[in-house]
C-alpha positions as CSV (number, residue, x, y, z in Angstrom):
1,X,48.9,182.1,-22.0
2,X,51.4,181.0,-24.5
3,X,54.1,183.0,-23.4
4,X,54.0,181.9,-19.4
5,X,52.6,178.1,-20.2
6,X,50.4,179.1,-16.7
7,X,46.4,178.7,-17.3
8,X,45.0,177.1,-19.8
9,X,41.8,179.4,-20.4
10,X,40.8,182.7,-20.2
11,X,37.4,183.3,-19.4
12,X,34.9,187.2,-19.4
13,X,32.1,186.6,-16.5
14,X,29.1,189.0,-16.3
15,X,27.6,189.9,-12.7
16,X,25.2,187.4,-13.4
17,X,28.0,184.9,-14.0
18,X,27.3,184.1,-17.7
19,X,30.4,184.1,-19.9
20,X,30.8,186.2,-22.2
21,X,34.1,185.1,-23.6
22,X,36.1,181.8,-23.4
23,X,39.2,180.9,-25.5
24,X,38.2,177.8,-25.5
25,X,35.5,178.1,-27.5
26,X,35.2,179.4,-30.9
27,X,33.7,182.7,-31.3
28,X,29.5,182.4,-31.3
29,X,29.4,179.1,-29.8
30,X,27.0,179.0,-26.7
31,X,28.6,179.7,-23.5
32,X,28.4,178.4,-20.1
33,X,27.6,180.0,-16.7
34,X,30.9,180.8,-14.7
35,X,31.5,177.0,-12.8
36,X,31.9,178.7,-9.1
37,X,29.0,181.5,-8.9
38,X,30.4,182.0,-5.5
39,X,33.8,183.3,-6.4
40,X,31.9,185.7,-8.9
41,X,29.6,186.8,-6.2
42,X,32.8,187.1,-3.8
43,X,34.7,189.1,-6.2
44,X,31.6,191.5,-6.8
45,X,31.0,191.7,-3.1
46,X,34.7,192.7,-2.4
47,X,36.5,194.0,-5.9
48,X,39.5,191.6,-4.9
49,X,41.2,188.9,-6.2
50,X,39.1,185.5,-5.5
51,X,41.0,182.1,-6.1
52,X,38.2,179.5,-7.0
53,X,37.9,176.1,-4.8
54,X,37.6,173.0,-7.4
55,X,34.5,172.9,-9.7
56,X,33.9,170.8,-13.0
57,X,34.3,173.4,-16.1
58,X,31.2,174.1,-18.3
59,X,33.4,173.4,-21.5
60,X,35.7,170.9,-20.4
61,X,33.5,168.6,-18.2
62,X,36.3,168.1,-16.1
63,X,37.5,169.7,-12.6
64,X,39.0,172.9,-12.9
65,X,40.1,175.4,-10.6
66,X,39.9,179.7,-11.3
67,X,41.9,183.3,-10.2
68,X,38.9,185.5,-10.6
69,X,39.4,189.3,-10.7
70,X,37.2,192.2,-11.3
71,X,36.8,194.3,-14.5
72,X,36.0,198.4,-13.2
73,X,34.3,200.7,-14.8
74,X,32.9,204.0,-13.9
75,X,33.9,202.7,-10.0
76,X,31.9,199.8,-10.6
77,X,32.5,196.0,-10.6
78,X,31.5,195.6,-14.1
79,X,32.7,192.1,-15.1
80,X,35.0,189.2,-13.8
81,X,38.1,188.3,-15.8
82,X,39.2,184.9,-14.8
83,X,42.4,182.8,-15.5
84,X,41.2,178.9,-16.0
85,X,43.6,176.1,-14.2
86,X,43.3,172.2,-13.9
87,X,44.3,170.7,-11.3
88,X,47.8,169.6,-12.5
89,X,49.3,172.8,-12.5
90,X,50.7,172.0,-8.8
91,X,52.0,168.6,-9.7
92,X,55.0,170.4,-10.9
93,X,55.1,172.6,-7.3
94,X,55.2,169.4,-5.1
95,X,57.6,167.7,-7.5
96,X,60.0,170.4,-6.9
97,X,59.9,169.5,-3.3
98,X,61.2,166.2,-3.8
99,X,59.0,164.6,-1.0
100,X,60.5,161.0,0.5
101,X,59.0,158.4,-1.3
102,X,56.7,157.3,2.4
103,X,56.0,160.8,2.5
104,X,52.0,161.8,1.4
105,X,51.7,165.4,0.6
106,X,48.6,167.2,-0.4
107,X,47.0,170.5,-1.5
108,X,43.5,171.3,-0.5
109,X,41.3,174.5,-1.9
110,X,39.4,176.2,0.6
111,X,36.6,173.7,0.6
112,X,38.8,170.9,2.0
113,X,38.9,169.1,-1.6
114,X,41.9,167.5,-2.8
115,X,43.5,169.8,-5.7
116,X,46.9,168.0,-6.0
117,X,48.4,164.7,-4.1
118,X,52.0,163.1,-4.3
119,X,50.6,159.5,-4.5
120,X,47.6,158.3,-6.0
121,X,46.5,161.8,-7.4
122,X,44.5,160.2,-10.5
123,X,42.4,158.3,-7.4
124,X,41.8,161.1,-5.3
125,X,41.9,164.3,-6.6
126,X,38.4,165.8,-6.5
127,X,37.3,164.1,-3.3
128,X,37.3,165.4,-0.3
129,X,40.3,165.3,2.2
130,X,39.8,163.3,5.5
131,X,36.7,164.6,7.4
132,X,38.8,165.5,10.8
133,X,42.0,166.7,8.9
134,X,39.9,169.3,7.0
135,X,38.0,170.3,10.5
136,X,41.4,170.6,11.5
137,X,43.2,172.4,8.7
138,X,39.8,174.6,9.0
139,X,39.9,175.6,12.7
140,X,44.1,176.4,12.7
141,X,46.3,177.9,10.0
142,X,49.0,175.6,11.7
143,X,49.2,172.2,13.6
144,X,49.7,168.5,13.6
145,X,47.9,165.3,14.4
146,X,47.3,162.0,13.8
147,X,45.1,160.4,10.9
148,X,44.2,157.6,8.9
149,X,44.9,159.1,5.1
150,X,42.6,158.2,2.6
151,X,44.0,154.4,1.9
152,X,43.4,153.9,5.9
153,X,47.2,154.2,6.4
154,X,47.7,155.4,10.0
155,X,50.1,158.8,9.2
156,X,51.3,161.6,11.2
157,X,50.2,164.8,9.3
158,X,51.1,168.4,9.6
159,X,49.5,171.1,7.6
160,X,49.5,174.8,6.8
161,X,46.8,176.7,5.6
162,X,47.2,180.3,4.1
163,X,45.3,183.0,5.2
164,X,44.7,185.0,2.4
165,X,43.5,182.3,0.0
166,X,41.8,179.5,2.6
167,X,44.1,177.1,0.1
168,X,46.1,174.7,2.4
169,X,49.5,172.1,2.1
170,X,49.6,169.1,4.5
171,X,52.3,166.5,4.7
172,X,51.7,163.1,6.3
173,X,54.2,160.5,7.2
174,X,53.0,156.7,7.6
175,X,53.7,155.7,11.2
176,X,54.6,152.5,10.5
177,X,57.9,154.3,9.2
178,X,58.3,156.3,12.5
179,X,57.7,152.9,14.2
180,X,60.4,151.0,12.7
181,X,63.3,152.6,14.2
182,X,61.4,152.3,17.5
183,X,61.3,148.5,16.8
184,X,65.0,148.5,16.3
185,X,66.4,150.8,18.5
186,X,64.1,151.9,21.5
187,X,66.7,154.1,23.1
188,X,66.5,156.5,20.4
189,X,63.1,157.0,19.6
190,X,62.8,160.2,21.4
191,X,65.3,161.4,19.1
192,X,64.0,159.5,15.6
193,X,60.7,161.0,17.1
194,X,61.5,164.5,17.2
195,X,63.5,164.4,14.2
196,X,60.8,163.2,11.7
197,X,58.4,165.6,13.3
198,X,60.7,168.8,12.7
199,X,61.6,167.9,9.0
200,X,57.5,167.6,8.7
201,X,57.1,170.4,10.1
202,X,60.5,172.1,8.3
203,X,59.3,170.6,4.9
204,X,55.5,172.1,5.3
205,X,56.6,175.6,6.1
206,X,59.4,175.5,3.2
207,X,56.6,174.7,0.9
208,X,54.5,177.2,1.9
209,X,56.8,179.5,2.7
210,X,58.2,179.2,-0.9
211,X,55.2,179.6,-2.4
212,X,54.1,182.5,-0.7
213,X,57.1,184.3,-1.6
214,X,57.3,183.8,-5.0
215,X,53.6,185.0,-5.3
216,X,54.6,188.2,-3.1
217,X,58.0,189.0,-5.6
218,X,55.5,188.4,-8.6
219,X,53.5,190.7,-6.4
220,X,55.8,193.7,-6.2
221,X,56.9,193.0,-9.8
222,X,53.5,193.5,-11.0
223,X,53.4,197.1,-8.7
224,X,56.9,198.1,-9.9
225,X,55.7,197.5,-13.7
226,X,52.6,199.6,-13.0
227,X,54.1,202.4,-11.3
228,X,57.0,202.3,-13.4
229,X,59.6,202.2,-10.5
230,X,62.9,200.2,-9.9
231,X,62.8,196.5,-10.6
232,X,62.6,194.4,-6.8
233,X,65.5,192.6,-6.8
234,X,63.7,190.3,-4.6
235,X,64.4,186.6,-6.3
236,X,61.6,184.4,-7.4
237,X,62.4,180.6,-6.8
238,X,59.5,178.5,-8.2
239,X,60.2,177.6,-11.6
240,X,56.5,178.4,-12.8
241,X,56.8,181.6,-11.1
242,X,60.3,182.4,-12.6
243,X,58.5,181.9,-16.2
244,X,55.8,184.7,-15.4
245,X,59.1,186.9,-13.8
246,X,60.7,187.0,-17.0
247,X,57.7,188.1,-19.2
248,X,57.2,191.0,-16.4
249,X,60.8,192.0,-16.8
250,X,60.7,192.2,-20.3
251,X,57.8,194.2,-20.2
252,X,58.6,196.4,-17.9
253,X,62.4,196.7,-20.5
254,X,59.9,197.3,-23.6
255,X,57.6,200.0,-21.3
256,X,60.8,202.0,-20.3
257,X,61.9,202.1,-24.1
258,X,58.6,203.2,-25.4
259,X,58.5,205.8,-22.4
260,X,61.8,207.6,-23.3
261,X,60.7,207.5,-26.8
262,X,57.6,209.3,-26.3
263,X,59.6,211.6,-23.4
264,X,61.5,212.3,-26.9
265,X,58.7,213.2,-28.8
266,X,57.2,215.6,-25.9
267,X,60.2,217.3,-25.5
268,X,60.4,218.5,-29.4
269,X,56.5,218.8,-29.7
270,X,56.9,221.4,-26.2
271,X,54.1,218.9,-24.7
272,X,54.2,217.3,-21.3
273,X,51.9,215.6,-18.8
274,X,51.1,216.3,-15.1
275,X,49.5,214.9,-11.9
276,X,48.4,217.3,-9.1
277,X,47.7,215.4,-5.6
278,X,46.3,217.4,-3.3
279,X,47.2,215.3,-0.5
280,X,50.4,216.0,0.2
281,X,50.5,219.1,-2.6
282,X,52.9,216.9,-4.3
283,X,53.3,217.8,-8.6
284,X,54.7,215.2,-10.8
285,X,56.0,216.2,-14.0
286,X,56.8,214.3,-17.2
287,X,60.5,214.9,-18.1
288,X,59.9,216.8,-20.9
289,X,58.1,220.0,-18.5
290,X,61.2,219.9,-16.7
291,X,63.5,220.7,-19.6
292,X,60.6,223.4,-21.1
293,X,60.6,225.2,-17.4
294,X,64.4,224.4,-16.8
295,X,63.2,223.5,-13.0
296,X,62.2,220.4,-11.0
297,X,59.0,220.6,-9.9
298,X,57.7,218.3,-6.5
299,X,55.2,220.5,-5.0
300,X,52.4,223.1,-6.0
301,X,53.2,225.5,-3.3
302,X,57.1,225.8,-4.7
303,X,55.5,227.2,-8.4
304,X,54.5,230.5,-6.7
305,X,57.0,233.0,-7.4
306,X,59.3,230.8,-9.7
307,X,56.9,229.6,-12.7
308,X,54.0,231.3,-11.8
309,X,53.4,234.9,-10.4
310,X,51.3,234.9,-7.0
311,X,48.0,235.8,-8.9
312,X,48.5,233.4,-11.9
313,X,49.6,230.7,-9.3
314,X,46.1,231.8,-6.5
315,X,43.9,231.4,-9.8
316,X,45.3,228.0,-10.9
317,X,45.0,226.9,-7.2
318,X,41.6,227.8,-7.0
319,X,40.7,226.1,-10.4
320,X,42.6,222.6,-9.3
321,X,39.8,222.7,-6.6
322,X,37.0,224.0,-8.2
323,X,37.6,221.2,-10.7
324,X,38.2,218.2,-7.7
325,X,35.1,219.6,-6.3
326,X,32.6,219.3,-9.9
327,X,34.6,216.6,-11.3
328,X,34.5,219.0,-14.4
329,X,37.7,218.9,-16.7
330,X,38.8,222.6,-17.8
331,X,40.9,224.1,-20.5
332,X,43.4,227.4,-19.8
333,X,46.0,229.6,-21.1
334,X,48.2,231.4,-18.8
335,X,51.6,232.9,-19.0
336,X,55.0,230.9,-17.3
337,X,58.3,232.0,-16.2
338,X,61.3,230.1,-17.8
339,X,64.4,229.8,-15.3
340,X,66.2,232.6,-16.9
341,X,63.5,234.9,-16.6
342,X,61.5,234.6,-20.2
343,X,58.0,234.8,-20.0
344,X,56.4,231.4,-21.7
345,X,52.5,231.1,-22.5
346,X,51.4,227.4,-21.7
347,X,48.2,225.9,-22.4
348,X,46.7,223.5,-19.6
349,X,44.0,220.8,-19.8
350,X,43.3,219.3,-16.9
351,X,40.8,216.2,-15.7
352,X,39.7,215.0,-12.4
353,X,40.5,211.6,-11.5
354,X,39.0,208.8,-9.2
355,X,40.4,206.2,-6.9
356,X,38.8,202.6,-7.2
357,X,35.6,203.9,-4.0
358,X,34.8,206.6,-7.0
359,X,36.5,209.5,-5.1
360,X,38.0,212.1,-6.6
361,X,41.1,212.3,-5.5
362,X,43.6,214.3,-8.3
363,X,44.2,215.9,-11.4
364,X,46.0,214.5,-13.9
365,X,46.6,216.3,-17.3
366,X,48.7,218.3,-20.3
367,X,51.1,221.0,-21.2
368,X,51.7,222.2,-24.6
369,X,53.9,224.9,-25.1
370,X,52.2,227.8,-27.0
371,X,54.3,230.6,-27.0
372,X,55.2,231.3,-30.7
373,X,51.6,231.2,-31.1
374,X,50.6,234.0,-28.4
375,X,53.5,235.8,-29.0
376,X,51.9,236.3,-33.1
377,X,48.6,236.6,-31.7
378,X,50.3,239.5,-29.4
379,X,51.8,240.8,-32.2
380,X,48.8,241.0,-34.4
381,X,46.6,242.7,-32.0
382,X,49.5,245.6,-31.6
383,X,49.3,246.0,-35.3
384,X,45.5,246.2,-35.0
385,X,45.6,249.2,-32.5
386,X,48.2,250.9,-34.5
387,X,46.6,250.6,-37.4
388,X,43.3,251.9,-35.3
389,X,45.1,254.8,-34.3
390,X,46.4,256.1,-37.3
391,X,43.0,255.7,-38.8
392,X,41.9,258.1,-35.8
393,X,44.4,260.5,-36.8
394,X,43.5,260.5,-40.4
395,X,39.7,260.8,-39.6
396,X,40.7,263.7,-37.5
397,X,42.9,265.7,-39.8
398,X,40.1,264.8,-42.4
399,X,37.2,266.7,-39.9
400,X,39.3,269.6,-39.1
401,X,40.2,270.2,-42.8
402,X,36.4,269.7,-43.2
């Protein structure tokens, strides 16, 4: 929160929609319910991202607005993690858009109530938007018509409502404004006409448009960070937006750092990681594998024969399996093939891993390079059976002479 200035609270939901945690409040102090038990329920319902219509706060008194996301465990909606917004937040989006002066434009939550409002906003935010607009804005994604806004001014209105969230921008002009030139100048009015209804209609998809993509580039950001792939070059234009941009790009500077660190420490500890996907038999390998088996490895079917022998590589196969079929983790040691031939004794762990549905879907686990260890342990279990032997001998000699 301090380091994007976006939210103003973060609030822990259980199922049943009490909080458990608010940084509002002190540590102990008596919590709340969650103010919009239908977004928990939605959020439990689905396991996706729910953004909250307009409620009054528990701890604040005042109308608030929520991103709710869920919390899994164990392939379970366990808890709702919300980030706490007033209101005001999107004064600062539709004064970057520089409306005209005569121009009235307006954000609505899925319920149809006013959530910000160029003029007035202090009046009206809360309240519902006008009755036929919202059937409107409710019926079609897209469209204009003509209304009486909320201060019975006669206004042409255009609005755009986004499908994923229900939230919705409309833009009204006064027609008293579109009348005057008609007063003045009757010969042009089909073009004053058609000219103040495209820059409506310009101006309504520019602000949606631009804040949908700045929530899709923070979007594949977020994925890239996760992933750990290349940075989207894809630029982020809202200023609030641009903020949360830069902490994710920082991050993901600091992640990469930390990574080649550790990739450091692997490589001189002879310890690695490794995912298995059987769809698509695709292997990936930490870097520091790669420089212990002096080989890229992609797939699982391109080990046999190079790191592992056919046997060795059959018998791995068929634990990999055995192991997505139980869900049991296992433990091994099994001898390798270095690129120039010398033999290498790994030790594998291995865990089975589940998608968000609870499916086990691959394996994910370690490498650590035990070869000095086998190669003493060989050695000492040589010097056992020689030494076994030449007491054999001696007890021989010993029973002839006898």
């Amino acid at each position: 929160l301090t380091a994007t200035g976006v939210g103003m609270n973060v609030v822990i939901s259980d199922p049943q929609g009490q909080q458990l945690l608010n940084t509002l409040q002190a540590p102990g102090e008596a919590l709340p319910r969650h103010g919009s038990p239908s977004s928990v329920e939605q959020v439990l319902a689905t396991g996706k991202t729910v953004i909250s219509p307009l409620y009054t706060g528990g701890v604040l008194g005042k109308l608030v607005l929520s991103v709710d996301v869920p919390v899994w465990r164990n392939g379970q909606v366990h808890q709702v993690l919300s980030l706490g917004l007033l209101p005001r937040e999107f004064d600062g989006i539709l004064a970057t858009q520089r409306f005209p002066d005569e121009q009235l434009a307006a954000i609505f939550d899925a319920e149809g109530t006013i959530a910000a409002r160029t003029i007035a906003p202090e009046t009206y935010v809360g309240q519902k938007g006008v009755a036929d607009f919202i059937a409107r804005i409710q019926a079609n994604p897209e469209g204009v018509m003509t209304t009486i806004t909320r201060e019975g001014i006669p206004t042409l209105s255009v609005w755009s409502r986004s499908l994923t969230t229900g939230w919705s921008v409309g833009i009204g002009i006064a027609q008293p404004v579109l009348e005057h030139d008609l007063k003045r100048k009757l010969g042009t009015l089909g073009l004053v006409m058609g000219a103040l209804l495209s820059l409506g209609l310009f101006l309504a998809w520019v602000a949606a448009r631009r804040i949908a993509d700045a929530l899709q580039a923070l979007r594949e950001q977020a994925l890239a960070l996760r992933e750990g792939s290349p940075w989207p070059r894809t630029p982020v234009r809202l200023l609030e937006s641009a903020e949360v941009s830069d902490v994710l790009r920082q991050t993901a500077r600091q992640l990469a750092a930390r990574a080649a660190e550790l990739d450091e420490a692997h490589r001189l500890a002879g310890f690695g990681v490794w995912r298995y996907q059987p769809a698509g038999d695709k292997v990936t390998v930490s870097k520091s594998i790669s420089e212990l088996l002096a080989r890229d490895v992609h797939t699982f079917g391109e080990l046999r024969g190079t790191v592992f022998d056919a046997t060795t590589w059959a018998d791995l196969k068929a634990i990999h399996l055995a192991a997505l079929h139980s869900g049991n983790p296992y433990e091994i040691e099994l001898p390798a093939r270095h690129r120039d031939g010398q033999v290498l004794w790994l030790q594998l762990k291995g865990e089975p891993v589940r998608d968000a549905l609870g499916r086990l879907v691959e394996v994910r686990g370690s490498v650590l390079n035990i070869t000095p260890r086998k190669e003493a342990e060989l050695a000492l279990e040589h010097a056992r059976l020689v030494h076994v032997h030449h007491l054999e001998e001696a007890v021989a000699t010993r029973t002839a002479s006898l």
